[in-house]
C-alpha positions in Angstrom: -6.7 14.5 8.1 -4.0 12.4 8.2 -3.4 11.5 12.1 -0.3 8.9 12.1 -1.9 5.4 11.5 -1.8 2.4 9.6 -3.7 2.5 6.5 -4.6 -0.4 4.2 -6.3 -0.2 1.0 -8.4 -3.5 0.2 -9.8 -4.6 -2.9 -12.2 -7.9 -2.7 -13.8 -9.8 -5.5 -14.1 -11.9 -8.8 -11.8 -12.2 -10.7 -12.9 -9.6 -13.4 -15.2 -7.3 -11.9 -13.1 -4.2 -11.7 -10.9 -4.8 -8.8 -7.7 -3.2 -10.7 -9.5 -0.8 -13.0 -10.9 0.5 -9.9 -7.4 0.6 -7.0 -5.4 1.8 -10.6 -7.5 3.6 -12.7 -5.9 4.8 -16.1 -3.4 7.1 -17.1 -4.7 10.5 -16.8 -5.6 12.5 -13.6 -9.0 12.4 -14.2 -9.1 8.8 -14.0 -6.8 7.5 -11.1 -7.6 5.0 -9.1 -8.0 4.9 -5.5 -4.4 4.1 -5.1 -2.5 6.6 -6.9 -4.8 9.4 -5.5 -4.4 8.2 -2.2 -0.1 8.5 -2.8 -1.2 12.1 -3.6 -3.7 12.9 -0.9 -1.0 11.8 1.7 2.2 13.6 0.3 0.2 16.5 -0.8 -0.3 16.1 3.5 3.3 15.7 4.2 4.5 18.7 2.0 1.6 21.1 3.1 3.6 24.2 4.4 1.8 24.1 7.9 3.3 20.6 8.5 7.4 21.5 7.5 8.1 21.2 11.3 7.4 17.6 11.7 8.4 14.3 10.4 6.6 11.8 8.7 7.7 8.1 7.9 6.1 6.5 4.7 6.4 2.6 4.5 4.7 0.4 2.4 4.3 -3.0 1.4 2.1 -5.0 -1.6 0.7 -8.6 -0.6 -1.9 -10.7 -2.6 -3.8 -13.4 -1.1 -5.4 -15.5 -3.7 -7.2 -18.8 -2.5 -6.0 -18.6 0.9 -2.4 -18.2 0.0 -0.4 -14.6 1.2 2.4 -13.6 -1.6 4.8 -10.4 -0.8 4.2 -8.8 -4.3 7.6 -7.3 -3.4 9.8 -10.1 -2.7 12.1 -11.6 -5.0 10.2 -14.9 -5.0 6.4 -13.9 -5.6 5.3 -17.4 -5.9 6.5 -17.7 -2.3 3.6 -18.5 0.6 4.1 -16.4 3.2 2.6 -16.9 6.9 0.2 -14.7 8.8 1.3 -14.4 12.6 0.1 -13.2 15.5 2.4 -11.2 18.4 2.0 -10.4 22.1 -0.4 -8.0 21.7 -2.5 -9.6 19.3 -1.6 -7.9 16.3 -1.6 -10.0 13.3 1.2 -9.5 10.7 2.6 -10.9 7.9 5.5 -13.0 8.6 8.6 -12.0 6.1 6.5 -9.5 3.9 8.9 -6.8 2.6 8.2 -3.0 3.9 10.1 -0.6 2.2 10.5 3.2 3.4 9.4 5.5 0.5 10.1 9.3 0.3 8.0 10.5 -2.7 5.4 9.5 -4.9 7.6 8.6 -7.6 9.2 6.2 -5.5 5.7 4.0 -4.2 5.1 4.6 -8.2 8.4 2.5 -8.6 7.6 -0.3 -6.3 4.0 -0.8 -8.2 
């Protein structure tokens, strides 16, 4: 059930021990990865005839951080160090990080 949250999708590790293989997966259905299925699960949601009447806003954004270091995976200058903040209410965000509306599948498929 999809109930109108922020999601995140987190992948944690060595460096060679499967982080990609397992968020990506490989070509074929059968063997997506934990990203691609989840684009799937959540427009298969959004276009799910009981939910025509209401609207849904898909954002997303890619960020590494690799020894300590945040880069928007979508900016223009990926070698750029961004800066995590904090606002009033004590969320913490990434300050500058690119979030880009997306209305299909085919369109997050782009931005990877």
């Amino acid at each position: 059930m999809i109930k109108g949250y922020n999601g995140t999708i987190f992948a944690y590790g060595q460096t060679g021990c499967g982080k990609t293989h397992t968020m990506m997966g490989e070509g074929q259905a059968e063997q997506r990865g934990i990203i691609p299925s989840a684009f799937e699960h959540i427009y298969g949601f959004i276009d799910d005839d009981k939910n025509q009447n209401k609207k849904f806003l898909v954002r997303c954004s890619y960020l590494e951080i690799y020894n300590e270091d945040v880069r928007d995976l979508l900016g223009k200058d990926v070698d750029k160090k961004l800066d995590l903040k904090e606002n009033e209410k004590k969320s913490v965000y990434v300050k500058d990080l690119n979030i880009i509306t997306v209305k299909t599948v085919s369109d997050i498929e782009k931005l990877m």
